[in-house]
C-alpha positions in Angstrom: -186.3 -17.3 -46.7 -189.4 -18.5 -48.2 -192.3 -16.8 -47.0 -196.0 -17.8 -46.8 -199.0 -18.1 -45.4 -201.5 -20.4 -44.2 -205.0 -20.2 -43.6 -207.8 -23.4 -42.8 -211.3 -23.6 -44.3 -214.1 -24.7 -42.4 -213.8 -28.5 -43.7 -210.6 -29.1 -42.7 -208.6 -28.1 -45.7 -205.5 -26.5 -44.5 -204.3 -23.9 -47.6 -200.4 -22.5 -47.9 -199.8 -19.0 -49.8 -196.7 -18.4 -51.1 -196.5 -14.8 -53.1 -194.0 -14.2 -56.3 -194.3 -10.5 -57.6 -191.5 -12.2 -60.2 -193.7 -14.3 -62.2 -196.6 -14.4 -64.6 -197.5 -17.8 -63.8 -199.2 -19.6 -61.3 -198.7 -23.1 -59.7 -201.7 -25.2 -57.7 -200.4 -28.2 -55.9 -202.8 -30.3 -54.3 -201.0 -32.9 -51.7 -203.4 -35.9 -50.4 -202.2 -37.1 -47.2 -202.1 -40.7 -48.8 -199.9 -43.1 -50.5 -199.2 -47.1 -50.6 -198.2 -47.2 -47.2 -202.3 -46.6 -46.8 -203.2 -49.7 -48.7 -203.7 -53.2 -47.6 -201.7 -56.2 -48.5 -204.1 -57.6 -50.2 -205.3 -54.9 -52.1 -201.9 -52.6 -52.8 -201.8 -50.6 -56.0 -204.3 -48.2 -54.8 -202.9 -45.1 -54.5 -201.3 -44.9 -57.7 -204.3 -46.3 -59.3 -205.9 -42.8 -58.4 -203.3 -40.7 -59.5 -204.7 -42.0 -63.1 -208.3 -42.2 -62.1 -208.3 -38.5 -60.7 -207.5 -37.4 -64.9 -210.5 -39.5 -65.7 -213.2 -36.5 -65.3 -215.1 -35.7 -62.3 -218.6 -34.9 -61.7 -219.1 -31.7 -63.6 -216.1 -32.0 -65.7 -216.0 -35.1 -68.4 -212.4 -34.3 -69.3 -209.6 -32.6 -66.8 -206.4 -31.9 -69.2 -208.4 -30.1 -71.9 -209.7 -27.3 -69.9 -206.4 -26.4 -68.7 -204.7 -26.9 -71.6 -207.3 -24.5 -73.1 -206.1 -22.0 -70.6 -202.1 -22.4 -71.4 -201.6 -24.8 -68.4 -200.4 -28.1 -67.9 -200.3 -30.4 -65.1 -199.2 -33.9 -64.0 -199.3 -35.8 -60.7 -196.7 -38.5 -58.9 -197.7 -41.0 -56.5 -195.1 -42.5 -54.0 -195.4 -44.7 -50.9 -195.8 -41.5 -48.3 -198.5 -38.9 -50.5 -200.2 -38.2 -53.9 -199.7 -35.1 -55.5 -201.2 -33.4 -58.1 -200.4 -29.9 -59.4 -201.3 -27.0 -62.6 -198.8 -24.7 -63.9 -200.9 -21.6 -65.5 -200.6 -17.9 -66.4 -202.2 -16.0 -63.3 -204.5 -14.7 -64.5 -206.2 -18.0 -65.8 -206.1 -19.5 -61.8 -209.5 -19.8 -61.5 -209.3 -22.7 -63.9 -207.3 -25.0 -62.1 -208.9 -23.8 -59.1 -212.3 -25.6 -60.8 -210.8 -28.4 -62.0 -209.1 -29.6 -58.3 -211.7 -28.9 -56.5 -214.5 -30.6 -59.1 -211.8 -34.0 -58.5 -211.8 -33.3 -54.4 -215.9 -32.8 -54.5 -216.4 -35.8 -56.9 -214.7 -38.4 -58.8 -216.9 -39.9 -62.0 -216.6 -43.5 -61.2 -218.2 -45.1 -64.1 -216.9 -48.5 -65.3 -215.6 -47.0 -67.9 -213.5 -44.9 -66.5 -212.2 -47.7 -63.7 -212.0 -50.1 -66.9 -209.7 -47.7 -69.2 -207.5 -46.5 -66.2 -206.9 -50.0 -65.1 -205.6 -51.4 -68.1 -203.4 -48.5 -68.1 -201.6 -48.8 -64.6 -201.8 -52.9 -65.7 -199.9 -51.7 -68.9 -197.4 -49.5 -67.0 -197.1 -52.7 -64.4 -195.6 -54.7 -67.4 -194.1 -52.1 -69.3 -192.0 -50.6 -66.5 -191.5 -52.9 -64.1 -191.9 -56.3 -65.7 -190.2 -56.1 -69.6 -187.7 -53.6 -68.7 -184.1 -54.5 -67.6 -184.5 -54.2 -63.5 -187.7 -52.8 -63.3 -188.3 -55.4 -60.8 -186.1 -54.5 -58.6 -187.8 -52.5 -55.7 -191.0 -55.1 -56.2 -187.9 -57.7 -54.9 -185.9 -55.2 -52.5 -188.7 -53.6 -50.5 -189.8 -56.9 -49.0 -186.5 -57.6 -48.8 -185.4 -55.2 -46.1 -189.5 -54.5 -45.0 -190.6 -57.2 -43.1 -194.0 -55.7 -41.2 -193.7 -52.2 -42.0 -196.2 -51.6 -45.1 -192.9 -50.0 -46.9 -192.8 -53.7 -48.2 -194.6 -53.1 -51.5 -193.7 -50.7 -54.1 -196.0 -47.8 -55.4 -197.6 -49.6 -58.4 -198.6 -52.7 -55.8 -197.4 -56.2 -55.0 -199.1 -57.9 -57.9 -200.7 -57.1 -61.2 -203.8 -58.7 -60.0 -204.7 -56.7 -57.2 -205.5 -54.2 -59.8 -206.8 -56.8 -61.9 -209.6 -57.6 -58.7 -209.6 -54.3 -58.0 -213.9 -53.8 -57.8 -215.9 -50.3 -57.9 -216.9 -51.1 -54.2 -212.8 -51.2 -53.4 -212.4 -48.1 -55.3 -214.7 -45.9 -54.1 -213.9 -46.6 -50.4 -210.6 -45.7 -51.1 -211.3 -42.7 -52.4 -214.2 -41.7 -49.3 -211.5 -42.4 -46.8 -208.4 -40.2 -48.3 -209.3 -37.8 -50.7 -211.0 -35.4 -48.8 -210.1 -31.4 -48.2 -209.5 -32.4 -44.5 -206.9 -34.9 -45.7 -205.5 -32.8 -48.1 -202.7 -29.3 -48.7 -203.7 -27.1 -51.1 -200.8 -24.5 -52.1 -201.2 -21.6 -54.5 -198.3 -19.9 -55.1 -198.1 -16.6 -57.7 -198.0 -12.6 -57.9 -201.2 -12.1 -55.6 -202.6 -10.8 -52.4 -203.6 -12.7 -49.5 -207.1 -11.8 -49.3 -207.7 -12.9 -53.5 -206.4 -16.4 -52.4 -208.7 -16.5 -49.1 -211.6 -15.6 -51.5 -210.9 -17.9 -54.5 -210.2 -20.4 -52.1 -213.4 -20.6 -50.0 -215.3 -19.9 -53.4 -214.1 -23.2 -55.2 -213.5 -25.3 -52.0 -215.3 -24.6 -48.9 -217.9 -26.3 -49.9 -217.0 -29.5 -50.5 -217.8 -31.6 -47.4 -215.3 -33.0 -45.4 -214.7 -36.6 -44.7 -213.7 -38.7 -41.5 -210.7 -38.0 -39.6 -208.1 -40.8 -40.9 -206.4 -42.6 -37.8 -203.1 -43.8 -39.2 -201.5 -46.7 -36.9 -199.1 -48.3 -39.5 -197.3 -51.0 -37.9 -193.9 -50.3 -36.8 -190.7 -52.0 -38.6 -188.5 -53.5 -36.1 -185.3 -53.0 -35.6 -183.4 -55.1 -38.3 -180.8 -57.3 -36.3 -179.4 -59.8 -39.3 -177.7 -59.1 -42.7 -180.3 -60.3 -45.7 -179.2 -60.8 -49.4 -181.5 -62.2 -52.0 -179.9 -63.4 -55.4 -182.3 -63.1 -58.7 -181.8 -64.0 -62.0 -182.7 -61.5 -65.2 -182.5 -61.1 -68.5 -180.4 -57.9 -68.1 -176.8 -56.5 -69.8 -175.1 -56.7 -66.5 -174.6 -57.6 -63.3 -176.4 -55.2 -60.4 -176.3 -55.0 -56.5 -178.7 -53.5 -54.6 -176.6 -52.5 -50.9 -180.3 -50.8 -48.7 -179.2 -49.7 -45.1 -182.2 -48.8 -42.7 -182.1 -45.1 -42.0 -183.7 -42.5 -39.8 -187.5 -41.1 -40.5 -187.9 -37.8 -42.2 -188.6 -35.8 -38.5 -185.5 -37.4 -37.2 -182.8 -35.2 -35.8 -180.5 -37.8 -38.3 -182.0 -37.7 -41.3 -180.0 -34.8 -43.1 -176.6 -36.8 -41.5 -178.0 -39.8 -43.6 -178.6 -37.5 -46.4 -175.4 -35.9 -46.5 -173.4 -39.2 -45.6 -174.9 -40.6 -48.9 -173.6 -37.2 -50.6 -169.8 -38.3 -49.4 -170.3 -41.8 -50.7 -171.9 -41.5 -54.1 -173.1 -37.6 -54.8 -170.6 -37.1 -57.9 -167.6 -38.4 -59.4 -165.7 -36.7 -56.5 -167.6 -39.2 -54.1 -165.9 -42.1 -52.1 -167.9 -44.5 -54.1 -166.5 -43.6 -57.5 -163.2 -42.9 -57.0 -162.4 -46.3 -55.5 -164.6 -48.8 -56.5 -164.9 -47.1 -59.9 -161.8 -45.4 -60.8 -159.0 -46.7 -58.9 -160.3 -50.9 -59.0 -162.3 -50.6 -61.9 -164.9 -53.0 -60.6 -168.1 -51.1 -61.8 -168.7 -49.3 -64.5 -171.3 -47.5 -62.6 -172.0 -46.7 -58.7 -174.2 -44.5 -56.8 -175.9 -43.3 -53.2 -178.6 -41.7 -52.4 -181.4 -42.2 -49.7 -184.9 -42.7 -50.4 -186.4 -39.7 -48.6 -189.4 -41.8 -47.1 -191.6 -40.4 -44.3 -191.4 -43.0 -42.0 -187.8 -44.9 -41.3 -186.7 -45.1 -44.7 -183.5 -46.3 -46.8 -179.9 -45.6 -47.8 -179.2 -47.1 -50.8 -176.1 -48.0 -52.3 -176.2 -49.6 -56.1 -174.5 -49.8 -59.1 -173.4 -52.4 -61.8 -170.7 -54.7 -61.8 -167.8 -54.5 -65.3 -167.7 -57.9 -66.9 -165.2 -60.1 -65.1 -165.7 -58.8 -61.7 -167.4 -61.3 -59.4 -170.0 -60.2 -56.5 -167.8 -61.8 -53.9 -164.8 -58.9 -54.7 -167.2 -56.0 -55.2 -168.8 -56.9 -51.7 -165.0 -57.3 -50.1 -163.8 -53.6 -51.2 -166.9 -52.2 -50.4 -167.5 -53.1 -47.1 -163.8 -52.2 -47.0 -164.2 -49.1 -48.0 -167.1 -48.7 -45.4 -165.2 -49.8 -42.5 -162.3 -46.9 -43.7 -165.5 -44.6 -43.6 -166.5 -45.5 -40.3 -162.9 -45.5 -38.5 -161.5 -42.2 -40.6 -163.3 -38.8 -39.7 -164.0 -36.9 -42.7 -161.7 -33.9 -43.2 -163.9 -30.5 -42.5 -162.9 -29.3 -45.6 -164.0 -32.0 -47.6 -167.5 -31.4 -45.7 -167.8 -28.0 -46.1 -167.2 -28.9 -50.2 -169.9 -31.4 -49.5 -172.4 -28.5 -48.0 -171.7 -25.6 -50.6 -172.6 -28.9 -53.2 -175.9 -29.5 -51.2 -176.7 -25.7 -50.8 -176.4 -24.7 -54.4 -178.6 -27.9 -55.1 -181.0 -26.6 -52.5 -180.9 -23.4 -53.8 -181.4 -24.1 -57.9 -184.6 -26.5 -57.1 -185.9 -23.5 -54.8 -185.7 -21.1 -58.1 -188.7 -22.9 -59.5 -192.4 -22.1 -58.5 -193.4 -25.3 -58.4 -190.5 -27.0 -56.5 -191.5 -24.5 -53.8 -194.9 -24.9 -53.8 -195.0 -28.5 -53.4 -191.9 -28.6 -50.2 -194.3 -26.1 -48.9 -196.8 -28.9 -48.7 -194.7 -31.8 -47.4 -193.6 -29.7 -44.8 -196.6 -28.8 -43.7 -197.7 -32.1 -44.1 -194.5 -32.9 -41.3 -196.3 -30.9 -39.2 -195.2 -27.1 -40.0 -194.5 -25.5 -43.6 -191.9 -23.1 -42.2 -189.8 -26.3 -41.5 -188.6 -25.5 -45.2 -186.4 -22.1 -43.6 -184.7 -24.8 -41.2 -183.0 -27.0 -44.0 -179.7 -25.0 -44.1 -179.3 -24.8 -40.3 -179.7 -28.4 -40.0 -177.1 -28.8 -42.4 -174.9 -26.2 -41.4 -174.9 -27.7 -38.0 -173.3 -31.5 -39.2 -170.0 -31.4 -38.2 -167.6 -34.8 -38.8 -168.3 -35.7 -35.1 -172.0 -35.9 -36.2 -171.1 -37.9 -39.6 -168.9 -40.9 -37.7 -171.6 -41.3 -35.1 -174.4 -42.1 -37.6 -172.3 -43.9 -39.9 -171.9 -46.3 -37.2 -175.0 -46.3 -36.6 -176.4 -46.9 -40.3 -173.7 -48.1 -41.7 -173.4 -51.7 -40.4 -173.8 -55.5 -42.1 -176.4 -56.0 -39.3 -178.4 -53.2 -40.8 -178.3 -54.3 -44.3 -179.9 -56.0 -47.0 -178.6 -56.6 -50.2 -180.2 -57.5 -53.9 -178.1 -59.1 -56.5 -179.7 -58.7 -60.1 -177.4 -61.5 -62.0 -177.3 -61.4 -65.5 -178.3 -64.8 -66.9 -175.7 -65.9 -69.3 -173.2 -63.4 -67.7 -171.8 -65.0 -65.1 
């Protein structure tokens, strides 16, 4: 059981407490409520762009890493296509620090030209580096549209095109940032050896303040039902062959989400999975192969993927596989082999829960879901799959209909 508790300022700013006697450090995790999903199409990239402009100094503070550092802290951010979230790992009794730093970036980005100018060539850099010159790191910028047709799931994190950042003008910017990254749009989660009342203090002292913005009105448009198989060839400059199998899936609130999730355990957790022990070790026709779901808010994706050994063609991967799928579908798994599967997916659970941090920021996307103590709920959702549960949604998910498929082929391979 993790406990916590919760507590809104006056602006809008909801703030999670979670209290370790255990541990001399501190974590603040701010969550912003937006991510590319948010953007336009014609102006994608957004999102991430701010996860590097909110390091670039805010209106009282020139520089945000060197304060903290000076406090033996560090920090770091991630941007993905649901949220933003930044966070600061301290000692305790140094809080107040990061305490000033987030809220100076919620009050009060610097936007100079300067600092758009250098943190634009450095998300166009990372554009090139990682998803341009490196061997598929194109991949979801060619499998998102792929299998997302009106849903804004189409684009990738880092955008649609390099020169949407390029175009990207101070005007652009700033409205971005006026419309999301405001207390009312945002979780702020302190977790740490303290008492209640210290945090409701500190946090009304450094944030109460700040003013809040509009109410965001989020009416993303709705992904239809996909109704036809897709497959898109491409041609790289890459060691090997790669296929890219992305199954539509429930949303994160969806009473089928942790089947999904558990489903893609059985197929490609570990080198005990389905996955690898056919296609891999008994038919030798990858040398690697994987599952795993993307984990997305909204309906998101099971993805299967792995890369081809030399010799084997995409035609006889793509026979065995849906094969092995239809065996999946027909044969109930064995309850033993699920209850493996679980005591796998608790002990995960549990290690990543050992960490302040991890807990501090599934404090915040749960909340963000619409209640925090959601996070004391995962093991009874799991607990309750049975192999009933995991043949229905197979069926469900699992299907050619349902499916869209990326082939990476190796130029000169094949």
């Amino acid at each position: 059981m993790i406990k916590f508790d919760r507590f809104k300022l006056g602006n809008g700013l909801t703030v999670l407490f979670h209290k370790d006697v255990t541990t001399p450090m501190a974590v603040v995790n701010v969550l912003y409520n937006v991510g590319a999903r948010d953007e336009s199409p014609e102006k994608t990239g957004f999102a991430h762009l701010f996860e590097h402009l909110m390091f670039g100094g805010s209106i009282n503070i020139p520089e945000f890493d060197k304060p903290l550092q000076q406090a033996g802290g560090e920090n770091n951010a991630f941007t993905s296509n649901d949220i933003t979230n930044y966070y600061d790992v301290l000692p305790r009794q140094n809080i107040e620090t990061a305490l000033w730093l987030e809220s100076d970036r919620m009050l009060s980005l610097a936007f100079t030209p300067k600092s758009l100018e250098v943190q634009r060539s450095v998300v166009i850099e990372e554009f090139k580096q990682r998803y341009l010159n490196q061997p598929y790191g194109d991949v979801w910028l060619e499998l998102r549209p792929l299998a997302y047709k009106t849903h804004p799931y189409n684009w990738a994190t880092i955008g649609k095109e390099i020169s949407h950042i390029e175009n990207a003008t101070m005007e652009d910017v700033r409205a971005f940032y006026d419309k999301y990254y405001n207390p009312n749009n945002a979780i702020l989660c302190i977790a740490g050896n303290f008492e209640l009342e210290n945090i409701k203090s500190l946090a009304e002292k450094w944030f109460d303040d700040i003013p809040s913005g509009a109410e965001v009105n989020r009416a993303l448009p709705v992904e239809e039902k996909q109704s036809e198989f897709r497959e898109k060839t491409i041609e790289r400059n890459v060691p090997g062959n790669a296929f890219y199998y992305a199954f539509k899936m429930p949303d994160r609130l969806h009473k089928d989400y942790f089947i999904s999730d558990v489903i893609s355990d059985i197929l490609g957790r570990d080198k005990s999975s389905r996955l690898f022990k056919i296609l891999k070790k008994e038919k030798g026709l990858v040398s690697e192969i994987n599952c795993y779901i993307t984990g997305s808010l909204d309906p998101g994706l099971l993805i299967i993927t792995g890369k081809l050994n030399d010799g084997i063609s995409f035609e006889a991967l793509d026979r065995h596989l849906w094969d092995l799928l239809s065996h999946f579908k027909e044969d109930q798994i064995a309850k033993i082999e699920l209850d493996r599967i679980m005591i796998k997916i608790r002990t995960s659970r549990e290690f990543q829960e050992v960490g302040l941090l991890n807990r501090a920021m599934k404090l915040s996307i749960y909340e963000l879901l619409g209640n925090a103590d959601m996070i004391n709920e995962e093991d009874k959702h799991y607990q309750e799959i049975t192999p009933d549960m995991i043949n229905r949604v197979c069926n469900e998910v699992l299907v050619k209909e349902n499916c869209s498929l990326l082939k990476v082929k190796a130029i000169n391979n094949g």
